[in-house]
C-alpha positions in Angstrom: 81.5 110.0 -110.1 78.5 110.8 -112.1 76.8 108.1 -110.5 77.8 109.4 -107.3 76.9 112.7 -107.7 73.3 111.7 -108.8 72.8 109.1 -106.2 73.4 112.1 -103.1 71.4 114.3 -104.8 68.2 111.8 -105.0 68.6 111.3 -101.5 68.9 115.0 -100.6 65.6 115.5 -103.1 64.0 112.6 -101.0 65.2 113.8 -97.1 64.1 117.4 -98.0 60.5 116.1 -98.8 60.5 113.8 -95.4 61.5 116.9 -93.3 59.0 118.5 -95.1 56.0 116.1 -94.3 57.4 115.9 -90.4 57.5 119.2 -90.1 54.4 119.7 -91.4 53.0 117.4 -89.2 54.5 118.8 -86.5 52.9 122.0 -87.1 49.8 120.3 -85.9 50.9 118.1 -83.1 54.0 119.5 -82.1 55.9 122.9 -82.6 52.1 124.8 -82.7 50.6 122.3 -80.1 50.4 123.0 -76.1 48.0 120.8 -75.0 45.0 122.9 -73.1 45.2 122.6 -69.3 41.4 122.7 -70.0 42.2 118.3 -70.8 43.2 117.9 -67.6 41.1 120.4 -65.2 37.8 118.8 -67.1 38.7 115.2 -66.2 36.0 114.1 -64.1 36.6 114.0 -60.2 33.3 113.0 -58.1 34.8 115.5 -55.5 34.5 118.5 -58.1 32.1 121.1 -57.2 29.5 121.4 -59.7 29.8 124.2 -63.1 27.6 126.5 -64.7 27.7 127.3 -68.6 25.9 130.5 -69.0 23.8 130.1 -72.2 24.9 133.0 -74.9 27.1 134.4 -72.1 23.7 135.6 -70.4 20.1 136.3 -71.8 17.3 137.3 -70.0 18.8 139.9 -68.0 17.6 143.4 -68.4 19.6 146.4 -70.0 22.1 143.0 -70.9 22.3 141.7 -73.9 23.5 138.5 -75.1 26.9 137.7 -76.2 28.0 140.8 -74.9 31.4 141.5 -73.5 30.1 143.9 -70.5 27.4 141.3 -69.9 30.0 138.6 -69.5 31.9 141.2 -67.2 28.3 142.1 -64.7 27.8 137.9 -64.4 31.2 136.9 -63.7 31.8 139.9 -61.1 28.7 137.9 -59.1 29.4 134.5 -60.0 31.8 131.5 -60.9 30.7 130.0 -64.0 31.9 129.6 -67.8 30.2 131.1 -70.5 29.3 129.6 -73.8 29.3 132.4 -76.8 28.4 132.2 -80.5 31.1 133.2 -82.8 30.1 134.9 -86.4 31.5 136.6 -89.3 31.2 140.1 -91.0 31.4 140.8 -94.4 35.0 141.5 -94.3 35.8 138.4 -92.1 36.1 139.3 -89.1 35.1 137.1 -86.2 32.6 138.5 -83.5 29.9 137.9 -81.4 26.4 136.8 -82.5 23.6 134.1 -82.4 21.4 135.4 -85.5 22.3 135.2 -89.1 20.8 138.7 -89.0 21.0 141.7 -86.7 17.2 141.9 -85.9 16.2 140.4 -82.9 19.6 141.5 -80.7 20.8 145.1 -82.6 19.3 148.4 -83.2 19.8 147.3 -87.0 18.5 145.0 -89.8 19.9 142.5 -92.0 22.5 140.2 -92.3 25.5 140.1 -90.2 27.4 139.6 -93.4 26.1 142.4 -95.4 28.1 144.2 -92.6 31.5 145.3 -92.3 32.4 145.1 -88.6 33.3 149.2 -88.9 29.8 149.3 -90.5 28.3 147.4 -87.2 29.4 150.3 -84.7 26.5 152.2 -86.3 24.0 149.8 -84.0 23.5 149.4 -80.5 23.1 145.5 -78.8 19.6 145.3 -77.2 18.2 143.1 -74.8 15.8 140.6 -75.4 12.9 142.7 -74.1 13.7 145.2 -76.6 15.6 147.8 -74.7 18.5 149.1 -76.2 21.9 150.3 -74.8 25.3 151.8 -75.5 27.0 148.4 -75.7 28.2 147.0 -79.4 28.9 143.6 -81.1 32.3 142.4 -79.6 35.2 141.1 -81.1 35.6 137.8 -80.8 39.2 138.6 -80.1 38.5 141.0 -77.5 36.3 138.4 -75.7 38.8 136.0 -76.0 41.5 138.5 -74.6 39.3 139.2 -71.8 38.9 135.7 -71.0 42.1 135.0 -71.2 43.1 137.9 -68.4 40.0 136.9 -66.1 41.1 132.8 -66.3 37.5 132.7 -67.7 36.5 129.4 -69.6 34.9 129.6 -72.8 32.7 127.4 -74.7 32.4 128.7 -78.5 29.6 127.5 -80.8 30.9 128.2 -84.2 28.5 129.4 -86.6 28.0 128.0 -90.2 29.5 131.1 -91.7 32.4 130.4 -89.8 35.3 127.9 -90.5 36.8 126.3 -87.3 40.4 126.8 -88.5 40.0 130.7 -88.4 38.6 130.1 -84.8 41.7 128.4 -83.7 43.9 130.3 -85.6 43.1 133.2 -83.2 42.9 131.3 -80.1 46.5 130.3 -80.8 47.1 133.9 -81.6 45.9 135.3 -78.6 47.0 132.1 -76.4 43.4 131.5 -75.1 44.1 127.9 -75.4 44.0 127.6 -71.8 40.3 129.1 -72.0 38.7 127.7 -75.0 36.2 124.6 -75.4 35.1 124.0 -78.8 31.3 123.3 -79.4 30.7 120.5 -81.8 27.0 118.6 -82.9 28.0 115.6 -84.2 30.6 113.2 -84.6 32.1 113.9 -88.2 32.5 117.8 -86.1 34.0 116.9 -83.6 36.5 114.5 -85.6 37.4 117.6 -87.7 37.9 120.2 -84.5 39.9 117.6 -83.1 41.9 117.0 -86.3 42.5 121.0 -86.9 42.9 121.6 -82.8 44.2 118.3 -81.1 45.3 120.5 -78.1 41.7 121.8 -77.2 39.3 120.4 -75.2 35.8 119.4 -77.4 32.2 120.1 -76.2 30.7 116.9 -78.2 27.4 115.8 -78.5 26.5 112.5 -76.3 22.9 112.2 -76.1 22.9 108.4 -75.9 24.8 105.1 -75.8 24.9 105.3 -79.5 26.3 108.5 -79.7 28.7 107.5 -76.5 30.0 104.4 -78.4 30.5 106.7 -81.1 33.0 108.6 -80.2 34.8 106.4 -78.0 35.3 104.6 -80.9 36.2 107.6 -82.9 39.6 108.4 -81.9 39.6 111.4 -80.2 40.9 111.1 -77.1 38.3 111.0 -74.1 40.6 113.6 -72.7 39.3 116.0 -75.0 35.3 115.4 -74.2 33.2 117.0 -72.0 29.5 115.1 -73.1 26.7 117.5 -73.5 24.3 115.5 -73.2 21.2 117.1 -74.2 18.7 119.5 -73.0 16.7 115.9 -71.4 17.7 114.5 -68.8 19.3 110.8 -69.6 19.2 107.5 -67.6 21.7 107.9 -64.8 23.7 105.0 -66.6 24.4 107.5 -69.0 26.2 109.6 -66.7 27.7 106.7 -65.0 29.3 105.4 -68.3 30.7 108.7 -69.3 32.2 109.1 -65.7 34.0 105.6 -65.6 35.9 107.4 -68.7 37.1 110.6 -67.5 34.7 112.3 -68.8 32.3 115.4 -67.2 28.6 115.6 -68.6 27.0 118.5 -69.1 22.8 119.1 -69.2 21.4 121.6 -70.9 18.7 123.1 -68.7 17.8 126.3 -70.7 14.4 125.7 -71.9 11.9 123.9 -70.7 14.0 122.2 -67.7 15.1 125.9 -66.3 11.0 127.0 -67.0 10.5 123.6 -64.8 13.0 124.6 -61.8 11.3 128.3 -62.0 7.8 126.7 -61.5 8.8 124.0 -59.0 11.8 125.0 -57.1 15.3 125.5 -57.6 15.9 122.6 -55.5 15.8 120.7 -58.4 19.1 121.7 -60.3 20.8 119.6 -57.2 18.2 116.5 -58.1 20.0 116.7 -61.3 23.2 117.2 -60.1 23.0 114.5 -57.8 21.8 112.0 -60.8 25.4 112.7 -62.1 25.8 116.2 -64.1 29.0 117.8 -63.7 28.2 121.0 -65.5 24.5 122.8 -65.5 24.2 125.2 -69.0 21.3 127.4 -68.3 19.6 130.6 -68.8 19.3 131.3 -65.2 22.9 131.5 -64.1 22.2 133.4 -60.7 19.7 130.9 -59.6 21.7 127.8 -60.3 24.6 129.6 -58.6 21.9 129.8 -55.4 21.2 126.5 -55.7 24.1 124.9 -55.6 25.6 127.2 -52.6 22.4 125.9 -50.3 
């Protein structure tokens, strides 16, 4: 009986620990996991029309700053586009908007952002980047991610150093932006981690070059979550032609010295580039790309 007794209960000890583990496990990949609808809308399709990432969710704009919510609000009222934001955290941890480690260049403040309490950051003012300030504040991250969600606005979100990428999906899954949110990764041991902590969302990874290419298909992320950024040079057309036969979209980054290029010479030439194979133009000049690409 003894024997019995002990025998069931090492079993029960042993089943308790498995459910454990699987549930666990299904935490991640099952029970907590709706996969993005971002994985199958960004599968490349040559019959797409053409996207534009708006660089810091607009800069450049007078009396708008950068990531600001009521700038996100004035491009998207003109335009169809997504809108890649930097996420970064206060002194009390709490996830807004923000480029800068310090307040500086795009506030009427000074300092770090993490000197700050976010109820200490109402005190300033975002300014533009010619210096002029207005009534608009540093956002919540949550309230941009609300908005986004209730406009069916995409998202890409560059997470700052300060920031951990599970706090970042924590909220997404909070708020249910899942549907809205790309993640912004640099390198392949970041994009193997945002893919480990968020298998459901769709990855912005870095594929500059075949290396880089054959790195991550080799990785194990699926290709369904990749959209290849892939750089702010333009790439053989092999490149492009490579990521395609996989599924996935390429984006260029023309903010810089490409958009000063297309200022000089002609707008004309954001549909050169499309036409060598970019799905998805990120730029600084959102309302001339739009142009273009309407001609």
């Amino acid at each position: 009986m003894r024997k019995t007794i002990l025998l069931l209960g090492i079993i029960f000890f042993f089943s308790c620990k498995t459910k454990e583990k699987d549930v666990g496990a299904a935490t991640i990949t099952i029970d907590k996991t709706v996969l993005s609808t971002l994985l199958k809308d960004f599968k490349y399709n040559p019959t797409d029309v053409p996207l534009i990432s708006v660089h810091r969710g607009g800069k450049g704009i007078p009396h708008y700053p950068e990531n600001c919510l009521e700038t996100l609000q004035y491009i998207n009222d003109s335009i169809h586009a997504i809108y890649e934001i930097d996420v970064a955290k206060t002194k009390d941890d709490v996830l807004v908007l923000m480029h800068d480690n310090t307040l500086n260049r795009t506030t009427t403040g000074e300092g770090n952002i993490t000197e700050f309490t976010f109820e200490a950051l109402q005190a300033f003012n975002l300014e533009d980047e010619f210096g002029n300030s207005t009534t608009f504040k540093i956002p919540l991250f949550k309230d941009v991610l609300e908005w986004a969600t209730t406009q069916n606005v995409v998202l890409t979100i560059d997470i700052k150093r300060s920031v951990a990428v599970e706090d970042v999906v924590a909220l997404i899954r909070a708020v249910g932006a899942e549907d809205v949110s790309i993640l912004i990764t640099y390198d392949l041991l970041q994009a193997e981690r945002a893919n480990a902590v968020a298998p459901e969302l769709l990855l912005s990874v870095s594929a500059r070059n075949n290396k880089e290419v054959d790195w991550l298909l080799h990785s194990g992320i699926p290709t369904q979550n990749m959209v290849a950024f892939t750089g702010t040079r333009l790439s053989p057309d092999t490149l492009y032609s490579k990521l395609h036969s996989y599924g996935i979209k390429t984006m260029l980054g023309t903010l810089g010295n490409l958009d000063k290029k297309a200022e000089a010479k002609g707008d004309t030439l954001y549909n050169i580039w499309i036409n060598k194979g970019i799905d998805i133009i990120a730029t600084d000049r959102p309302f001339a790309v739009a142009a273009a690409i309407k001609k």
